[in-house]
N, C-alpha and C positions, 0 to 999 in steps of 0.2 A: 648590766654593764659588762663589756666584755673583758676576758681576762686578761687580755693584752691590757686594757687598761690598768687593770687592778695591779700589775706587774710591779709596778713603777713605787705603788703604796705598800705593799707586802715589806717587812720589818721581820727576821728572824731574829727576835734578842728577849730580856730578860721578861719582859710582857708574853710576849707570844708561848716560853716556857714555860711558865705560871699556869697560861690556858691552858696549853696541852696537857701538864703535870694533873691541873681540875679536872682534865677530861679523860684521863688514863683511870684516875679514879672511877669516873661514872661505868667508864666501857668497862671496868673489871666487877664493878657491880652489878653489872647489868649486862650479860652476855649476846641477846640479842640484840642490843644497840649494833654492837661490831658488824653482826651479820647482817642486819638491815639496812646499815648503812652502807655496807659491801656490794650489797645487790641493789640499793636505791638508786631511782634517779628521776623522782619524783621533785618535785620541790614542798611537799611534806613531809618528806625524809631529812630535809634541810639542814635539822638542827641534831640529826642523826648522822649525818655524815660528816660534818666539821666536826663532830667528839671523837670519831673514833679514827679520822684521818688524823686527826692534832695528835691523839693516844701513839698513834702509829708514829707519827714522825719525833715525837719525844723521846721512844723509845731508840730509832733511829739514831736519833742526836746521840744522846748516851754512850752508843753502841760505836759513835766514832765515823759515821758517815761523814763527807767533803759536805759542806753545806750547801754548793752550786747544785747536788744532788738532793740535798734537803726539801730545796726549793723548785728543783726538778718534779721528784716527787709528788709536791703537795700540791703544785698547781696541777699534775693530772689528778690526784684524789681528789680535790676540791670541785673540779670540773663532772663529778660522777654524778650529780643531777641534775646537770643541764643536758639537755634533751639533744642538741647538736652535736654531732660527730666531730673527731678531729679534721677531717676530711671525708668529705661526702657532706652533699648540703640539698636538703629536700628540697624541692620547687615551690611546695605550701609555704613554705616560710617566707619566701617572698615574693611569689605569685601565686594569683588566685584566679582560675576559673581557667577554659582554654579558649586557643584561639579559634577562628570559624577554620579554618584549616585544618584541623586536630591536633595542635601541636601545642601541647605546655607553653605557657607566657612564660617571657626569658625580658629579664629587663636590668636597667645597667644597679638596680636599689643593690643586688647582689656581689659587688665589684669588689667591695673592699674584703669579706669574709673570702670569695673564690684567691683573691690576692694573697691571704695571707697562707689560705690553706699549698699554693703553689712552691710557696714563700719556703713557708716551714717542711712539707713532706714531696713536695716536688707535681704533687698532683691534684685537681679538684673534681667534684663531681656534681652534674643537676640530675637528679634523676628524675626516669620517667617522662622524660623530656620527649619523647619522639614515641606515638602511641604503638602497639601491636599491631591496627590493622595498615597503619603508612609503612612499617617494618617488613609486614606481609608482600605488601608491593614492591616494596625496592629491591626485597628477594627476587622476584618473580622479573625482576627485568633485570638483575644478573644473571638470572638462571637461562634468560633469552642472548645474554653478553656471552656468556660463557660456551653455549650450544656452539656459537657461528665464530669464536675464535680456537676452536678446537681443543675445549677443554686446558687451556694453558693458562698462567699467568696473564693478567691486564692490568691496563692502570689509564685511567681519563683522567686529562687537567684542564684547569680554566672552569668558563662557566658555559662554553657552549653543551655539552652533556647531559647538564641539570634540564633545560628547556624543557626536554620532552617528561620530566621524572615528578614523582610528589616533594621531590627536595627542595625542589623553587622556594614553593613560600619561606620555609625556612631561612634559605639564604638570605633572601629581600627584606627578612622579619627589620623593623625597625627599630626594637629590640634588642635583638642579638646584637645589631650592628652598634647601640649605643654602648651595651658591657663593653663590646671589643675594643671600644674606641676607649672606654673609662681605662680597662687594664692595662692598655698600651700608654697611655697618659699618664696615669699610675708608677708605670714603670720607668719609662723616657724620658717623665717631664717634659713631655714636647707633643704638639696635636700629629698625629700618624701622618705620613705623606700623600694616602688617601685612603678612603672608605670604603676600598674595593676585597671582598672576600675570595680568596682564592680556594678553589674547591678540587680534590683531588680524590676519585674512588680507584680505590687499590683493593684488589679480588686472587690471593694469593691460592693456586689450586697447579695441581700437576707436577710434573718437574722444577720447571722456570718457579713453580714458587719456593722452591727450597733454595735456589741463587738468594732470593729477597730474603731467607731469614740471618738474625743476629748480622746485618750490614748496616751499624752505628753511624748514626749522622747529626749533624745540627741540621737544624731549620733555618731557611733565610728569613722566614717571619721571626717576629718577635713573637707573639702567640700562635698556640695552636689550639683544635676545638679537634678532637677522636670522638667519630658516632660511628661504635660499632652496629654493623647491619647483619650479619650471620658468622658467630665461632663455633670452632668445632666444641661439641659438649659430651660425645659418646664415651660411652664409660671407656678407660684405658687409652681416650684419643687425644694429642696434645691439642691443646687449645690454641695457643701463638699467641700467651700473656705481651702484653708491654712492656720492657724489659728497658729502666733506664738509669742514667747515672745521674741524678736531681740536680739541676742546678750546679755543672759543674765549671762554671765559666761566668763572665757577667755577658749582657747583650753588649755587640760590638757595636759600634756607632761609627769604625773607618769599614770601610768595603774592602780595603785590600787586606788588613787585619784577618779581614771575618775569612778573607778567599786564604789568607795562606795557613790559618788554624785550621779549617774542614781541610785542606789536602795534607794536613799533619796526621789528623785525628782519624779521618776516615779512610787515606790511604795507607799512610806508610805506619801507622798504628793500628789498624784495622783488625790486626790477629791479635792484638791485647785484648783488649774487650770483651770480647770470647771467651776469655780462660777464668773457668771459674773460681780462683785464687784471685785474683784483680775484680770480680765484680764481688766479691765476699770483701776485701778487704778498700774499696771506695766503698762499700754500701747501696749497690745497684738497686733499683726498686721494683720489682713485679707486681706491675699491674694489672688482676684480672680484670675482665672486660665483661660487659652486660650490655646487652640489643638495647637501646631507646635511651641509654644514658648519655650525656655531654661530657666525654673529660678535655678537661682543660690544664693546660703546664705552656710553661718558659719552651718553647720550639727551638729558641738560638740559645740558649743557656743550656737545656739538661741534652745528654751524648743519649742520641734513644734508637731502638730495634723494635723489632718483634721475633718471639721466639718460632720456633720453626716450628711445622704443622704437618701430617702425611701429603704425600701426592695424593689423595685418594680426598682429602679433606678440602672442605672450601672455607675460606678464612675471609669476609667482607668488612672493608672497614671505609669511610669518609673522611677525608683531613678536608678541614676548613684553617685556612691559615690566615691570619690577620696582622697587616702593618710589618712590611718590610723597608727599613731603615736606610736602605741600600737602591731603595727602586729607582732613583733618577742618578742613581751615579753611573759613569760610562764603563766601569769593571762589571754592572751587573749582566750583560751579555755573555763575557769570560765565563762567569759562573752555572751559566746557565748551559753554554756548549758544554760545560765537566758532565753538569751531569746527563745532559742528552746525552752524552757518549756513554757514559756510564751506564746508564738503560739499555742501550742499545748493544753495550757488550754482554750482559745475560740475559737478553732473547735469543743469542746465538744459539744455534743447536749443537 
């Protein structure tokens, strides 16, 4: 049962004192209980980690803690051996075997844990999703992208691009296309406007890729899917983490709404977000990145960047974007000349 569920039955009062008070005794008794159950996360440890979490948060009580933290607390203790992460969610768990393409089964069974994990920390993860040797390839035809546009910054959108690449199957997966359609549904309440994935490879290298970094923005999709393809990893080399503000907004559902918060947020607020006294004190979130992983978050909710990278580094990443709420309204052209012009003014030399 999941612990969201249990959430709702959890009772901190004269009962649950009693237990812990029982089990303050055992864990003083018995000193490696505490430490087994510290490092458990077995489900044999089971009856080892409820003694010495309940001991723990008795003491806690006592000691005058807010109880909203009480129960803060215990639901992360309690959770120490269940095998799943707060965020990050293995593929075995709910797919099994691969596809004839090479590419980890993705299917919508995962919808509601990816939803929650977006929900609560801003971001989710399939891992392993995309093997080493497809990883291999899609280097190898940036590294052909890169040769013939002079070592600079690029960026392909749509799906004409994919054609020639091993990213196809991916995209067409029927699969992928159901989760995307469940967490947009999920979130909306309403079936997506259509079932078209938008695909966008962004390859930040050279000069022109330092314009691209820390430049916050919302998504016009409601979801987004990040397959990073190659970050920089050399000792002492910035990487260009994901750098974002969780879930700072709800999805808009008016199109003029949505046009005139991104020219608040992204122009004339653009140098806030930057300073880092404002992403310390919103709680901004850095997301390392790993080749073959799926991360997924709220695209038109969380304000998101990437951190900046050497001219000398090559920084490959994929947006797949899903379900924009805006696509058949007649402001979505407006929105889309902003940012063609916007592109277009830091390719300037």
């Amino acid at each position: 049962m999941r612990y969201r569920q249990r959430c709702g039955e959890l009772k901190i009062g004269p009962s649950f004192m009693r237990r812990a008070s029982r089990a303050v005794q055992i864990s003083r008794s018995d000193p490696t209980t505490r430490e087994c159950a510290r490092k458990g996360r077995t489900q044999s440890d089971h009856k080892a980690c409820l003694s010495a979490n309940a001991a723990y948060l008795y003491e806690s009580a006592r000691n005058g803690v807010p109880i909203s933290v009480t129960i803060r607390r215990w639901l992360r203790l309690h959770l120490h051996f269940i095998p799943k992460p707060r965020w990050g969610i293995s593929m075995s768990a709910f797919n099994h075997g691969m596809s004839i393409d090479g590419y980890a089964r993705v299917s919508a069974a995962s919808a509601q844990s990816l939803a929650e994990s977006m929900d609560e920390t801003g971001v989710a993860v399939l891992h392993d999703v995309v093997p080493d040797e497809i990883i291999a390839r899609m280097r190898g035809f940036v590294g052909d992208q890169i040769a013939r546009r002079g070592g600079q910054y690029f960026s392909c959108e749509g799906t004409a691009w994919t054609a020639d690449t091993c990213l196809r199957p991916l995209i067409e997966d029927a699969g992928l296309h159901a989760l995307l359609r469940s967490l947009y549904e999920g979130k909306m309440r309403t079936p997506p406007p259509s079932e078209r994935i938008f695909p966008v490879l962004r390859v930040l290298t050279g000069s022109h890729g330092l314009r691209h970094a820390l430049n916050f923005h919302y998504d016009s999709y409601v979801v987004t899917v990040l397959l990073p393809v190659l970050i920089p990893n050399a000792p002492g080399e910035p990487p260009g983490h994901l750098l974002m503000f969780p879930n700072l907004r709800d999805a808009r559902r008016s199109a003029v709404v949505n046009i005139l918060e991104k020219l608040m947020m992204e122009k004339l607020l653009k140098r806030l977000w930057r300073k880092e006294r404002v992403q310390h004190w919103l709680s901004a979130k850095i997301v390392p990145l790993t080749p073959g992983n799926l991360y997924f978050f709220w695209g038109m909710r969380s304000l998101h960047a990437n951190q900046a990278c050497l001219p000398a580094s090559v920084r490959c990443t994929v947006l797949m974007h899903f379900g924009d709420p805006h696509e058949r309204s007649r402001f979505k052209g407006f929105s889309q000349q902003l940012h063609a012009r916007r592109l277009r003014r830091m390719a300037r030399d």
